[in-house]
PQR file with spaces between the fields and no chain letter, atoms N, CA, C, O and H, PARSE charges and radii, in Angstrom:
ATOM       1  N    UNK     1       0.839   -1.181    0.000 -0.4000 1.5000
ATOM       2  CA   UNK     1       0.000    0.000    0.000 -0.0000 2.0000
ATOM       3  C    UNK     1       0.882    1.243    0.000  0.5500 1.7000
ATOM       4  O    UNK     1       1.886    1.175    0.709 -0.5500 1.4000
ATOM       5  N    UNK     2       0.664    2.393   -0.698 -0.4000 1.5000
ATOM       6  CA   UNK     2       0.864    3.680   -0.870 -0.0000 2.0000
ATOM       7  C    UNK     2       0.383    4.544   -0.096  0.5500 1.7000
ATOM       8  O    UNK     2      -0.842    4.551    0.028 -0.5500 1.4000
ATOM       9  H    UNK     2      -0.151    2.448   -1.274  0.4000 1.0000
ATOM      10  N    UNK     3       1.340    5.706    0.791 -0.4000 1.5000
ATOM      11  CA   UNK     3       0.616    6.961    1.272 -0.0000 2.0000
ATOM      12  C    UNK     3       1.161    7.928    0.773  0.5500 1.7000
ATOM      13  O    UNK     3       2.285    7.904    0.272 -0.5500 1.4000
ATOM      14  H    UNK     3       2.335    5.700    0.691  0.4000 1.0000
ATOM      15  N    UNK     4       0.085    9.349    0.884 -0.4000 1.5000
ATOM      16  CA   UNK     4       0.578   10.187    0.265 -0.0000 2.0000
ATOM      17  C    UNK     4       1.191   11.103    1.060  0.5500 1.7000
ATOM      18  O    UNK     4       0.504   11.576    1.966 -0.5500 1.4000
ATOM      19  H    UNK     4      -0.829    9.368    1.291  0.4000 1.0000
ATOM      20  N    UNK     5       2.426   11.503    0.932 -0.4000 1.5000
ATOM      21  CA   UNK     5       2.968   12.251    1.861 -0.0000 2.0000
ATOM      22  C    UNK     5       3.166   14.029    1.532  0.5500 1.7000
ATOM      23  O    UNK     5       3.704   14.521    0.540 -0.5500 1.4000
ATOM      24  H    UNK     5       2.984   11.118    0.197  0.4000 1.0000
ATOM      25  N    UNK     6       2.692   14.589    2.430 -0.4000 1.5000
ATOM      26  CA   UNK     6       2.701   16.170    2.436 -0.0000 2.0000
ATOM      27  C    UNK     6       3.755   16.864    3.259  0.5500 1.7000
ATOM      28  O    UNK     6       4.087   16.327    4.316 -0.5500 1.4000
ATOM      29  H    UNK     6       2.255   14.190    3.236  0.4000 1.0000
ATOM      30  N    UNK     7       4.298   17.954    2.908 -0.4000 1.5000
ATOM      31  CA   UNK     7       5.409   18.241    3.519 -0.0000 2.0000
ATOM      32  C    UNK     7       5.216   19.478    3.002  0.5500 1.7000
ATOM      33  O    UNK     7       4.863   19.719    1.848 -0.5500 1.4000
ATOM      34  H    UNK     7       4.028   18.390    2.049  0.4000 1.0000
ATOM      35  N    UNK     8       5.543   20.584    4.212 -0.4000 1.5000
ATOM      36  CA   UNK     8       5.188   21.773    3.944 -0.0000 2.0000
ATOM      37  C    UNK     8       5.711   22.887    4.906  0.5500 1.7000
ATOM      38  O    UNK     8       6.085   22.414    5.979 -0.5500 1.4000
ATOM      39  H    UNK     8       5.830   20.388    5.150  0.4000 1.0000
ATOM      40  N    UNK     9       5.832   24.207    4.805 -0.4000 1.5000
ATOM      41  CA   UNK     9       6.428   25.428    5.719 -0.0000 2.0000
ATOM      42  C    UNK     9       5.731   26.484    5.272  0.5500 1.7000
ATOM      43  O    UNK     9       5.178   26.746    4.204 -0.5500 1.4000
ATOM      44  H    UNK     9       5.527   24.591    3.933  0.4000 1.0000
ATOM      45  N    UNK    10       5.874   27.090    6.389 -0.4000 1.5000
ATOM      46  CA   UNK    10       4.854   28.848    5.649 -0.0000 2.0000
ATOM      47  C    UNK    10       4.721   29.301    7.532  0.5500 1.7000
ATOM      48  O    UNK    10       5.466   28.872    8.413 -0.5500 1.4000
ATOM      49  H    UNK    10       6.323   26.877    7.257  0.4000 1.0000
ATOM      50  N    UNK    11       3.614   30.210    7.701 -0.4000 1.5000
ATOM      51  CA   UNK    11       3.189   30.675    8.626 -0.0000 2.0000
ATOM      52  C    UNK    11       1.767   30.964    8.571  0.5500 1.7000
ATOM      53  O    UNK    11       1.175   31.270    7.536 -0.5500 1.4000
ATOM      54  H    UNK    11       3.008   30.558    6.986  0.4000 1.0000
ATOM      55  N    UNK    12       1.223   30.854    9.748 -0.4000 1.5000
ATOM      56  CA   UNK    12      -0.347   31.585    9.437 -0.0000 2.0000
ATOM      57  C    UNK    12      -1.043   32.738   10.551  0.5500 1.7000
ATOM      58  O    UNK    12      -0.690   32.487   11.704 -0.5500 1.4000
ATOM      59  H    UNK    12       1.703   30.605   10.590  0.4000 1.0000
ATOM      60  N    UNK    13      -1.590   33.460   10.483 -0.4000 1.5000
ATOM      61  CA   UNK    13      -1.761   34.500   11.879 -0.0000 2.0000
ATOM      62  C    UNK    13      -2.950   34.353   12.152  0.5500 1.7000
ATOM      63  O    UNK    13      -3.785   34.258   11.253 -0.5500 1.4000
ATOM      64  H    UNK    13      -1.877   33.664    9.547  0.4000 1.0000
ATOM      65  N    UNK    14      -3.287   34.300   13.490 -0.4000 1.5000
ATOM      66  CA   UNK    14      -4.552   34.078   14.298 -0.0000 2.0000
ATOM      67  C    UNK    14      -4.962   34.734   15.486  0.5500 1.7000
ATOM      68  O    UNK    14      -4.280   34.992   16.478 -0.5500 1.4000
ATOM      69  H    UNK    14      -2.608   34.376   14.221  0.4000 1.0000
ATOM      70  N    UNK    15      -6.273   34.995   15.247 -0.4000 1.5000
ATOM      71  CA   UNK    15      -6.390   35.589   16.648 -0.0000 2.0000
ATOM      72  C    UNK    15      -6.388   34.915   17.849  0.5500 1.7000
ATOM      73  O    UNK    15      -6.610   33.706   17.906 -0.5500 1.4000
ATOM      74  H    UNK    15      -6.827   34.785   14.442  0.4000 1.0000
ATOM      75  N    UNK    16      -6.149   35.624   18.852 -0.4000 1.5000
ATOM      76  CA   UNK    16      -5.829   34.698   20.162 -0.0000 2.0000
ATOM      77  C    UNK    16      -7.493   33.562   20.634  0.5500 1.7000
ATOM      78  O    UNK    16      -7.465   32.391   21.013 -0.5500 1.4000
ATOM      79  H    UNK    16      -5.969   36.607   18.806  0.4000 1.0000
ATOM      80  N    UNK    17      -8.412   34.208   20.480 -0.4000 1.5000
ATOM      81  CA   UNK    17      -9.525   33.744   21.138 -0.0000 2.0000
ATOM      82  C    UNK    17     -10.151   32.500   19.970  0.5500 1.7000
ATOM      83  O    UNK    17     -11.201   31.864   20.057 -0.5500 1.4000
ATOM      84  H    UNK    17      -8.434   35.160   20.173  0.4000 1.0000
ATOM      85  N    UNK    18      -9.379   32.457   19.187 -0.4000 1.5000
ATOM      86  CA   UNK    18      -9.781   31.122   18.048 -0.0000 2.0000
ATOM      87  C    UNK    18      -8.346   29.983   18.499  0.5500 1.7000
ATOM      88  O    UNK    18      -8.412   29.154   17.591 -0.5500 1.4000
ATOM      89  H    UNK    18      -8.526   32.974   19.117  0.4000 1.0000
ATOM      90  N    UNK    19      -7.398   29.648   19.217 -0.4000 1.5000
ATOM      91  CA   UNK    19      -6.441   29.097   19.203 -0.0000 2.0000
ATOM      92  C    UNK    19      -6.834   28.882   21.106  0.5500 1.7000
ATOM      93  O    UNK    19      -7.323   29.604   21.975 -0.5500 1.4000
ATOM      94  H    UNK    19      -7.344   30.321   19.955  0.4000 1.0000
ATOM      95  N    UNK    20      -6.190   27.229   21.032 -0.4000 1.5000
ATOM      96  CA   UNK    20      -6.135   26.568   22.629 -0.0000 2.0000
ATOM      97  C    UNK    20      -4.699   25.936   22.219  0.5500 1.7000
ATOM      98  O    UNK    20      -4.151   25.645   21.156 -0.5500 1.4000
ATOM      99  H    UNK    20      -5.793   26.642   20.326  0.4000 1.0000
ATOM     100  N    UNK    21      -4.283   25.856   23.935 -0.4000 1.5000
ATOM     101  CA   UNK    21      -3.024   25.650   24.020 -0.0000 2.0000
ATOM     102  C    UNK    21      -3.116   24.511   25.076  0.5500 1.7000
ATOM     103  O    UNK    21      -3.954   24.765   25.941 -0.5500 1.4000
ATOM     104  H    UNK    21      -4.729   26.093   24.798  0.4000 1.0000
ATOM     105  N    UNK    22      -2.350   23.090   25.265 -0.4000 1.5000
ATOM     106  CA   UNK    22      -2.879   22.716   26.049 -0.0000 2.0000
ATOM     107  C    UNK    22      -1.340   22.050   26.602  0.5500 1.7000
ATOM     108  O    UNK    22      -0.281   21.806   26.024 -0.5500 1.4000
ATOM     109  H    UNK    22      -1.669   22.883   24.563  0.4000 1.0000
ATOM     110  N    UNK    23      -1.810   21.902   28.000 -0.4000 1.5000
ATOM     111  CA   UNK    23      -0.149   21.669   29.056 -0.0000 2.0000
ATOM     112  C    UNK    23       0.509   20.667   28.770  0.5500 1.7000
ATOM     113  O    UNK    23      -0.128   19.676   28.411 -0.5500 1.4000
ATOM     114  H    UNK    23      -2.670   22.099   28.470  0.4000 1.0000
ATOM     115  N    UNK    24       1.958   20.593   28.831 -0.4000 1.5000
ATOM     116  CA   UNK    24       2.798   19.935   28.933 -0.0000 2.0000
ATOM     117  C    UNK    24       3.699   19.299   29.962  0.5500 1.7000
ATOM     118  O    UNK    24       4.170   18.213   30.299 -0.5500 1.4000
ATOM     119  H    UNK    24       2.476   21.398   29.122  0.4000 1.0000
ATOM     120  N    UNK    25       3.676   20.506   30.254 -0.4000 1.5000
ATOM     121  CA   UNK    25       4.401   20.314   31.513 -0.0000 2.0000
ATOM     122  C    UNK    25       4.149   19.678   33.056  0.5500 1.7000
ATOM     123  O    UNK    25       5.016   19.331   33.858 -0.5500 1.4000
ATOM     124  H    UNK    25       3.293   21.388   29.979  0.4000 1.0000
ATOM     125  N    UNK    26       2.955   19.645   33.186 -0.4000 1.5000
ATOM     126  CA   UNK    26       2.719   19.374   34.237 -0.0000 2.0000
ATOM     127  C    UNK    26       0.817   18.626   33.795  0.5500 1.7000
ATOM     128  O    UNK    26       0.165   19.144   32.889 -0.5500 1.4000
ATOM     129  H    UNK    26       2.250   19.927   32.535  0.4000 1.0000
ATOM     130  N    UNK    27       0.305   17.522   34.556 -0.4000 1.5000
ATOM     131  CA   UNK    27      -0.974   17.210   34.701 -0.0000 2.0000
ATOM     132  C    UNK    27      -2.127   18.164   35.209  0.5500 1.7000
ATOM     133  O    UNK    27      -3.148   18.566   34.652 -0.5500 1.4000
ATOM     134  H    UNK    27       0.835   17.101   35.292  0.4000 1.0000
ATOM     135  N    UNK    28      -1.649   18.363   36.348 -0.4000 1.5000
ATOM     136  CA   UNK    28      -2.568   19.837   36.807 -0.0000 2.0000
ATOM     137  C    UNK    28      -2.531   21.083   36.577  0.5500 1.7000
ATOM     138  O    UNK    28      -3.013   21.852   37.409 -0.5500 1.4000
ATOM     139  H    UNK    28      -0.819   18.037   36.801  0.4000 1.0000
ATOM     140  N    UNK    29      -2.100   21.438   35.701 -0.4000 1.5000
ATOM     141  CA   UNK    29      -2.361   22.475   34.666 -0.0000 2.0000
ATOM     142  C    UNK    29      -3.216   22.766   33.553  0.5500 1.7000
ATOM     143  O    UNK    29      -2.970   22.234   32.470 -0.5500 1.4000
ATOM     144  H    UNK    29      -1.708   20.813   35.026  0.4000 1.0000
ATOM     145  N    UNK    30      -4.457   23.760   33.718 -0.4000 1.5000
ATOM     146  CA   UNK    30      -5.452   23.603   32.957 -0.0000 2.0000
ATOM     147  C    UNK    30      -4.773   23.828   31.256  0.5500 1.7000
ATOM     148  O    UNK    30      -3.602   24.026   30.933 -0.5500 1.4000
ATOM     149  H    UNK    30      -4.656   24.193   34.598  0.4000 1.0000
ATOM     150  N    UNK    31      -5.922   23.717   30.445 -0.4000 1.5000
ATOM     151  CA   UNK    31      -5.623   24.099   29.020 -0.0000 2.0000
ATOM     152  C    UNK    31      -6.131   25.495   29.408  0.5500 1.7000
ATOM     153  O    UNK    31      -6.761   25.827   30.413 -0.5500 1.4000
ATOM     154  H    UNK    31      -6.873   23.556   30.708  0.4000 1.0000
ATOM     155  N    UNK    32      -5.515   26.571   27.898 -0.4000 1.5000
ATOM     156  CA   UNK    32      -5.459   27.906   27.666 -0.0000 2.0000
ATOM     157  C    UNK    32      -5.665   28.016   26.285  0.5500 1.7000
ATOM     158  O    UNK    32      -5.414   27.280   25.331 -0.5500 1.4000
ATOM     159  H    UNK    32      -5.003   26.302   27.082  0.4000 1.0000
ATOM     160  N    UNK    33      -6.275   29.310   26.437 -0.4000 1.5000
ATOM     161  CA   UNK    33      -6.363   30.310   25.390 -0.0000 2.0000
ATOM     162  C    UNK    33      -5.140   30.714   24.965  0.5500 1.7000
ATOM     163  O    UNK    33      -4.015   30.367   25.324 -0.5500 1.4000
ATOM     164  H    UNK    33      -6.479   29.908   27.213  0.4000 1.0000
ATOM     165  N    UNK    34      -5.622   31.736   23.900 -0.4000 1.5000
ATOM     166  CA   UNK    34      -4.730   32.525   23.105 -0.0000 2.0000
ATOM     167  C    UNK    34      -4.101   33.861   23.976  0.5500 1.7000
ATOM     168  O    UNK    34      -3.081   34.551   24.003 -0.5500 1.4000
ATOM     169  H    UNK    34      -6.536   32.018   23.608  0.4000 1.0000
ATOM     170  N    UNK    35      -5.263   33.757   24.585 -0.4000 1.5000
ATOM     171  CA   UNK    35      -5.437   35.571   25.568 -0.0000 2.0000
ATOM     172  C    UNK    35      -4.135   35.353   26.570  0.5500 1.7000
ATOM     173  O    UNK    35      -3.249   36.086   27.010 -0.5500 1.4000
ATOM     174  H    UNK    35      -6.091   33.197   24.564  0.4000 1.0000
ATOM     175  N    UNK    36      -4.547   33.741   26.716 -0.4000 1.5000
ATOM     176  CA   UNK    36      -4.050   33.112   28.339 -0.0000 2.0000
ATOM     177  C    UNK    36      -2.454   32.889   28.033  0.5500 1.7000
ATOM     178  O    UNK    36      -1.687   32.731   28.983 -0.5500 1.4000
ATOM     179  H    UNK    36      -5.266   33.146   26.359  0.4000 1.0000
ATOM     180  N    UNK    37      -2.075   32.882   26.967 -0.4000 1.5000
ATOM     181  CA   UNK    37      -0.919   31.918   26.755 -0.0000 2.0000
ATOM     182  C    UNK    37       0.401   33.018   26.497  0.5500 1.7000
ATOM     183  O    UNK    37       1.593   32.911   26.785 -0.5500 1.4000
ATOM     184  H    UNK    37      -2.698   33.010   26.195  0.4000 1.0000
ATOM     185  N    UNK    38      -0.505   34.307   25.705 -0.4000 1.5000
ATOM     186  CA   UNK    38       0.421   35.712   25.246 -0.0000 2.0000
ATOM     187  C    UNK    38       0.666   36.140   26.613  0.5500 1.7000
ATOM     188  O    UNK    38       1.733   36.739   26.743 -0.5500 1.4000
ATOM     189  H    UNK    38      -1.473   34.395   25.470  0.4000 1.0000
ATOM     190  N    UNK    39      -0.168   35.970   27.880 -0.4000 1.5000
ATOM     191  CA   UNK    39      -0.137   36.868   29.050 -0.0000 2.0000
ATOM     192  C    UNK    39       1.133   35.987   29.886  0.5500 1.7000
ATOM     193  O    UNK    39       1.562   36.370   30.974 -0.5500 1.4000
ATOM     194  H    UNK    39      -1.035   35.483   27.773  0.4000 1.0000
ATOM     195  N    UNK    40       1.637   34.770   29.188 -0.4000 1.5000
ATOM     196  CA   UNK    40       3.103   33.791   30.331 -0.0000 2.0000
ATOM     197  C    UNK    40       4.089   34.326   29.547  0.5500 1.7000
ATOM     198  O    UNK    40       4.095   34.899   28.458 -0.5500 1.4000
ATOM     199  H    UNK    40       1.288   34.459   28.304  0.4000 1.0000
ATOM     200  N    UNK    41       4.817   34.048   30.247 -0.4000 1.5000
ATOM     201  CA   UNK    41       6.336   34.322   29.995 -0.0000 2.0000
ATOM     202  C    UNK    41       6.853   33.376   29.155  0.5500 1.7000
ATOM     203  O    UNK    41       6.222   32.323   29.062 -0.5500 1.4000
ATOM     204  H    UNK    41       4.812   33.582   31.132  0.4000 1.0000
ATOM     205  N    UNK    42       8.116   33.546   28.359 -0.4000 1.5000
ATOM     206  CA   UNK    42       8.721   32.717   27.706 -0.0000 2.0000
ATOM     207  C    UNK    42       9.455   31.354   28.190  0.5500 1.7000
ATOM     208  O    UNK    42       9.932   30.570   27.370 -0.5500 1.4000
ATOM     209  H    UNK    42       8.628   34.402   28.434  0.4000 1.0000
ATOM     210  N    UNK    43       9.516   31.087   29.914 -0.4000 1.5000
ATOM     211  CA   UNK    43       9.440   29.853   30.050 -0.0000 2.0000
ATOM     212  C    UNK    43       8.297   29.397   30.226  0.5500 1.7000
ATOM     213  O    UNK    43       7.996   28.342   29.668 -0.5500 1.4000
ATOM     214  H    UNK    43       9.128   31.724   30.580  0.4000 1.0000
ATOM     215  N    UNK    44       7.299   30.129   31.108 -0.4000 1.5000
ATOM     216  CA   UNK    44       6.159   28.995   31.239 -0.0000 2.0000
ATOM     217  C    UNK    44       5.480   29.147   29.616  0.5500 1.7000
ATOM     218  O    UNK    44       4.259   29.062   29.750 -0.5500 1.4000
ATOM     219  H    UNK    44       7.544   30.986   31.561  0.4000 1.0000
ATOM     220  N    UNK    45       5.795   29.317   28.331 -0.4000 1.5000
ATOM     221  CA   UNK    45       4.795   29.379   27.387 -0.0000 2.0000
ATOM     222  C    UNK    45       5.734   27.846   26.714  0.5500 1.7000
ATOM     223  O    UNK    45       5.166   27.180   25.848 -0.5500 1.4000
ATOM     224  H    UNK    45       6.787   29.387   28.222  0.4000 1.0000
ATOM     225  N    UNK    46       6.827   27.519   27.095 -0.4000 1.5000
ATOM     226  CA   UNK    46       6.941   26.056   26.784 -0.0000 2.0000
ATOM     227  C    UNK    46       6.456   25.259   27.787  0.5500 1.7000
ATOM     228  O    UNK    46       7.296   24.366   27.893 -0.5500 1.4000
ATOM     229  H    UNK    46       7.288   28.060   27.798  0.4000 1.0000
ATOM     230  N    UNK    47       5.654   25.083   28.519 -0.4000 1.5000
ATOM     231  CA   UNK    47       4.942   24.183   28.889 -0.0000 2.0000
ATOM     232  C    UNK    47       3.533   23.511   27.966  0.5500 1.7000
ATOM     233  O    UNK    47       2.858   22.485   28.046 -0.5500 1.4000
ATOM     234  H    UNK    47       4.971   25.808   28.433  0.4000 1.0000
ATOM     235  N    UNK    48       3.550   24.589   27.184 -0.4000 1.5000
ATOM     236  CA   UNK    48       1.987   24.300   26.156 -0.0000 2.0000
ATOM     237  C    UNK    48       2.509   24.379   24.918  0.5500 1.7000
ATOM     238  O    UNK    48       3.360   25.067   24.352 -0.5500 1.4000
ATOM     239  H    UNK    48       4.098   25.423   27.120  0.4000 1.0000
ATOM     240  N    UNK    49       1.767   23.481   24.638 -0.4000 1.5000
ATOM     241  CA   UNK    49       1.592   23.511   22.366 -0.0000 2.0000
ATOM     242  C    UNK    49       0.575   23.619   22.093  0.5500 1.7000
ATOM     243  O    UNK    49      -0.393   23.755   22.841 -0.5500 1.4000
ATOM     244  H    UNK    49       1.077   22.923   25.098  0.4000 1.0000
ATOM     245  N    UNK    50       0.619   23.569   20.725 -0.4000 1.5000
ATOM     246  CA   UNK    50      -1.089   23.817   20.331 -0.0000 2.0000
ATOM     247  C    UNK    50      -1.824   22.531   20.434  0.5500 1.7000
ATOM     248  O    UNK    50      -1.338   21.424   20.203 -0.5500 1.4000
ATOM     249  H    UNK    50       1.405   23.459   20.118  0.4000 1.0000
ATOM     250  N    UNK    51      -3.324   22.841   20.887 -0.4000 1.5000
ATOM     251  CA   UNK    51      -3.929   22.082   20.717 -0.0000 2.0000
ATOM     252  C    UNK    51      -3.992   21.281   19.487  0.5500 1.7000
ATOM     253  O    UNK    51      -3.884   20.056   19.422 -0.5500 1.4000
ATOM     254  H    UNK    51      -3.719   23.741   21.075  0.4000 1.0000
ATOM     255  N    UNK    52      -4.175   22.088   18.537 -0.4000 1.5000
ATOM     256  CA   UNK    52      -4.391   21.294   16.948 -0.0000 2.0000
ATOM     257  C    UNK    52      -4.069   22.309   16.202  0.5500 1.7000
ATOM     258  O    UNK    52      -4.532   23.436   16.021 -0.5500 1.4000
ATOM     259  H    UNK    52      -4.262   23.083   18.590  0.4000 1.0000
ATOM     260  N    UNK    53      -3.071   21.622   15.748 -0.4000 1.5000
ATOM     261  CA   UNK    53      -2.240   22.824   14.376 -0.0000 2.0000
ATOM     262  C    UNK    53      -3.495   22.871   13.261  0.5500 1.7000
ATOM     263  O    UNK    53      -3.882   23.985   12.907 -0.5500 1.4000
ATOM     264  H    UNK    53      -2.696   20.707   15.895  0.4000 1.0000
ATOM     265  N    UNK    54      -3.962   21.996   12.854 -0.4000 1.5000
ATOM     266  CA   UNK    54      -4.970   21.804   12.062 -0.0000 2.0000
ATOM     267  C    UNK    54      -6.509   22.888   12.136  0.5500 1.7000
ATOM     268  O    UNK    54      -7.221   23.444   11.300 -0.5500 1.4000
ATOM     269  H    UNK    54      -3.647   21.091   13.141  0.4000 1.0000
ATOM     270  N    UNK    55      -6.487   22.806   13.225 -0.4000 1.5000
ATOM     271  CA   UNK    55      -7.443   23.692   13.350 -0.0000 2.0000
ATOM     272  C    UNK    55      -6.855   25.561   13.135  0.5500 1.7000
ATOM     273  O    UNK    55      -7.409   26.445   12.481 -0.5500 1.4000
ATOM     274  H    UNK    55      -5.908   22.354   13.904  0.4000 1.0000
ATOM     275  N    UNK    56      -5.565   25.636   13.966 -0.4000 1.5000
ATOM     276  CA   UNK    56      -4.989   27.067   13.548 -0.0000 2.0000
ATOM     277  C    UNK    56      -4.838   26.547   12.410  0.5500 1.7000
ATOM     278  O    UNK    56      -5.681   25.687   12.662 -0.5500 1.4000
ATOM     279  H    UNK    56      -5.115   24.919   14.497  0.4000 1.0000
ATOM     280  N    UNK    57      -4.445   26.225   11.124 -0.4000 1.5000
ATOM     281  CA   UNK    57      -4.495   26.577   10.174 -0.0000 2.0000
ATOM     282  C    UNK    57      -5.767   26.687    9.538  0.5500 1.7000
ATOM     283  O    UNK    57      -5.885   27.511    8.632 -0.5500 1.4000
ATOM     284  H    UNK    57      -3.760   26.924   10.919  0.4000 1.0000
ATOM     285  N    UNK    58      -6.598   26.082    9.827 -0.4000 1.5000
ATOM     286  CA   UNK    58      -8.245   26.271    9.139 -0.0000 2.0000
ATOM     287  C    UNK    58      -8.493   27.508    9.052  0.5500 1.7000
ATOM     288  O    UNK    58      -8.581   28.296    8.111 -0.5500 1.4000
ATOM     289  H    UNK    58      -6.502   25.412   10.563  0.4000 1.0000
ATOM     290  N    UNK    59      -8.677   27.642   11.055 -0.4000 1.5000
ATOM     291  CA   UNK    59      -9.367   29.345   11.401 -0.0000 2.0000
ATOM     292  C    UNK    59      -8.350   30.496   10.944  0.5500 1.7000
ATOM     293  O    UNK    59      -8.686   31.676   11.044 -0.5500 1.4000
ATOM     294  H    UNK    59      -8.605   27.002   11.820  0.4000 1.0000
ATOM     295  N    UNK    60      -7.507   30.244   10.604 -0.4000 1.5000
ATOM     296  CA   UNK    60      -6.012   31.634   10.562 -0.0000 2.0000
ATOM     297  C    UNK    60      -6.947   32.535    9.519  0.5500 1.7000
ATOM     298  O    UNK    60      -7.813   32.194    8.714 -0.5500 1.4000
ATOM     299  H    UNK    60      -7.234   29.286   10.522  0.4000 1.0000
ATOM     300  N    UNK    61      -6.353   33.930    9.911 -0.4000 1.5000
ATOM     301  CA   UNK    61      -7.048   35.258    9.352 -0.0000 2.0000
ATOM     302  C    UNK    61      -5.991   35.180    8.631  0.5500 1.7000
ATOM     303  O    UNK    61      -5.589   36.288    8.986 -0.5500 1.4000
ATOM     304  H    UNK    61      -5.649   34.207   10.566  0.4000 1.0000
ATOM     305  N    UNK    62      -5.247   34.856    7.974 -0.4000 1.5000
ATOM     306  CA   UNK    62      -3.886   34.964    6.973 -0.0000 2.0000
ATOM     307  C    UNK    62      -2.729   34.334    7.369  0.5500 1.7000
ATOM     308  O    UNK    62      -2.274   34.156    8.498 -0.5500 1.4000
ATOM     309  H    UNK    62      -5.574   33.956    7.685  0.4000 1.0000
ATOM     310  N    UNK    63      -2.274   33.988    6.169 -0.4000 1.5000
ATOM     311  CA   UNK    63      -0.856   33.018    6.062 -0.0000 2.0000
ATOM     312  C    UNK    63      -0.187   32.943    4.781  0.5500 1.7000
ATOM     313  O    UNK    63      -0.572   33.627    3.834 -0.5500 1.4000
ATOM     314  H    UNK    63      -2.644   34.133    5.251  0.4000 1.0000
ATOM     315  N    UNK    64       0.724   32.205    4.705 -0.4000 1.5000
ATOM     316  CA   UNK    64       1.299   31.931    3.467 -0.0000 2.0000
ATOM     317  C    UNK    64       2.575   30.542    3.493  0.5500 1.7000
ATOM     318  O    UNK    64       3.466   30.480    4.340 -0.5500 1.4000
ATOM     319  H    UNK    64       1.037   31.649    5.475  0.4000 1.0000
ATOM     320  N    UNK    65       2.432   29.818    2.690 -0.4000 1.5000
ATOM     321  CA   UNK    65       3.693   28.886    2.605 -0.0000 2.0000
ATOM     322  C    UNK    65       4.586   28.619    1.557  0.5500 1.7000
ATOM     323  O    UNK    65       4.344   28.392    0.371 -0.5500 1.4000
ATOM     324  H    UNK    65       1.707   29.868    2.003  0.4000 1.0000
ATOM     325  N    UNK    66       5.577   28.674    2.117 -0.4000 1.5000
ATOM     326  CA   UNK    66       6.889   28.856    1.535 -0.0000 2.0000
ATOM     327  C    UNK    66       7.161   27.269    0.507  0.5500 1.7000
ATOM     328  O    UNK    66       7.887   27.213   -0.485 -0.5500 1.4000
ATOM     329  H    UNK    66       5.773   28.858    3.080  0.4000 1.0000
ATOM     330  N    UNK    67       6.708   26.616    0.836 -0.4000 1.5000
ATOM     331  CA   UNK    67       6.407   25.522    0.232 -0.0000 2.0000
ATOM     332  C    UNK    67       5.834   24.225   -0.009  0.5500 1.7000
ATOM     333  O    UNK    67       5.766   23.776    1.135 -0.5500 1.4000
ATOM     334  H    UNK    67       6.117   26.661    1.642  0.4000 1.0000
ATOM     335  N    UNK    68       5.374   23.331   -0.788 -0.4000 1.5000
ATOM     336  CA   UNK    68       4.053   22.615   -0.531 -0.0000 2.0000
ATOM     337  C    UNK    68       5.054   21.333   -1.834  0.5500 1.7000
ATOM     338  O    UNK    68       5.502   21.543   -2.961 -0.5500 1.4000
ATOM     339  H    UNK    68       5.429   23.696   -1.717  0.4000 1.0000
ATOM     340  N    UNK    69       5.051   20.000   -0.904 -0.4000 1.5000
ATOM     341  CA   UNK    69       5.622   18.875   -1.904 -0.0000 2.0000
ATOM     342  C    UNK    69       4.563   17.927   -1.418  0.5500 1.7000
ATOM     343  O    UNK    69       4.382   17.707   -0.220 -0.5500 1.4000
ATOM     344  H    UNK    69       4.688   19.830    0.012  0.4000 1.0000
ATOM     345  N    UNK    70       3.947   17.437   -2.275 -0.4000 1.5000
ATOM     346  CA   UNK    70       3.417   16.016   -2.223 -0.0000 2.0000
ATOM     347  C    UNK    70       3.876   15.189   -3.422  0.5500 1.7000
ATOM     348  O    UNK    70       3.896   15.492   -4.615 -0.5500 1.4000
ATOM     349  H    UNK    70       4.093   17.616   -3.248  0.4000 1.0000
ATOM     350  N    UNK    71       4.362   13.692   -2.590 -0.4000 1.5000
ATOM     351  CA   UNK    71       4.735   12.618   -3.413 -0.0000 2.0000
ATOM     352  C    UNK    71       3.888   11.239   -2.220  0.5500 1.7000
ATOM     353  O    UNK    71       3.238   11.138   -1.179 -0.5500 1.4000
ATOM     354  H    UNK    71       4.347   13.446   -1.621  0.4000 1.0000
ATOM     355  N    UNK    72       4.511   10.418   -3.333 -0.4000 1.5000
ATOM     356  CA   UNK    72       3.924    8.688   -2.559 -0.0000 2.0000
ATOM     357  C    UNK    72       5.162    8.280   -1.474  0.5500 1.7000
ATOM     358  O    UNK    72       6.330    8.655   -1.374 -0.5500 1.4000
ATOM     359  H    UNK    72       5.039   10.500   -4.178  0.4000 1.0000
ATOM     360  N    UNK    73       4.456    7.474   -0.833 -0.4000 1.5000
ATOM     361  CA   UNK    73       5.485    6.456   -0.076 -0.0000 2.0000
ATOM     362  C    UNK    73       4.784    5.093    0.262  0.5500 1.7000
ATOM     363  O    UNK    73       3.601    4.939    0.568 -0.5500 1.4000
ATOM     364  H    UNK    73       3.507    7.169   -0.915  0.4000 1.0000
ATOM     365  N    UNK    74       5.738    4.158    0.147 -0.4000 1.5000
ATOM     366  CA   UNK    74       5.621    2.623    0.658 -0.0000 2.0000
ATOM     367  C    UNK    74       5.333    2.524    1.831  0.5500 1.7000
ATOM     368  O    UNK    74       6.154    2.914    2.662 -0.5500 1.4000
ATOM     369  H    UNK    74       6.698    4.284   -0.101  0.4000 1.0000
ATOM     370  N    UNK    75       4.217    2.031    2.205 -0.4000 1.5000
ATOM     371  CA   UNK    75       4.041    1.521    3.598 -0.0000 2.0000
ATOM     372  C    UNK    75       4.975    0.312    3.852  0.5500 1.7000
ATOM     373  O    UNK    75       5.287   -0.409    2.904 -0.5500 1.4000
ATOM     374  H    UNK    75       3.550    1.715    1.531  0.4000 1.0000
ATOM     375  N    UNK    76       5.370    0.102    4.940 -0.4000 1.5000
ATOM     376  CA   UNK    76       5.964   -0.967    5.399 -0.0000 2.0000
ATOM     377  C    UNK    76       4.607   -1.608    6.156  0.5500 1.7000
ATOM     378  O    UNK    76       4.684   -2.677    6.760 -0.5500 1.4000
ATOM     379  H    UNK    76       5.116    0.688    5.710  0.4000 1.0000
């Protein structure tokens, strides 16, 4: 069997209140907003990633990518 593989770079901009961020670092640490996540500091803002890149790229008010390859690959 064949998959198709996507591979890609760019950026996209979003507003804070469309984007969740959710913890890493620790279990008892709630998930966050956009609002919530600009207001930590640059260590505690590596405790969180995005919830779903997929979704910031859906909702993004603008973006652009630098490049876009799709080819096949062999499943093992």
């Amino acid at each position: 069997m064949k998959d198709i593989i996507v591979e890609f770079s760019g950026w996209v901009k979003i507003s804070p209140d469309k984007v969740k961020f959710v913890c890493i670092g620790s279990d008892d640490m709630p998930d966050i907003d956009g609002f919530q996540w600009l207001a930590l500091d640059e260590d505690e803002r590596c405790d969180y990633i995005l919830e779903s890149v997929i979704d910031v790229q859906r909702d993004c008010e603008d973006g652009d990518y630098d490049h876009i390859d799709v080819f096949e690959h062999d499943s093992i």
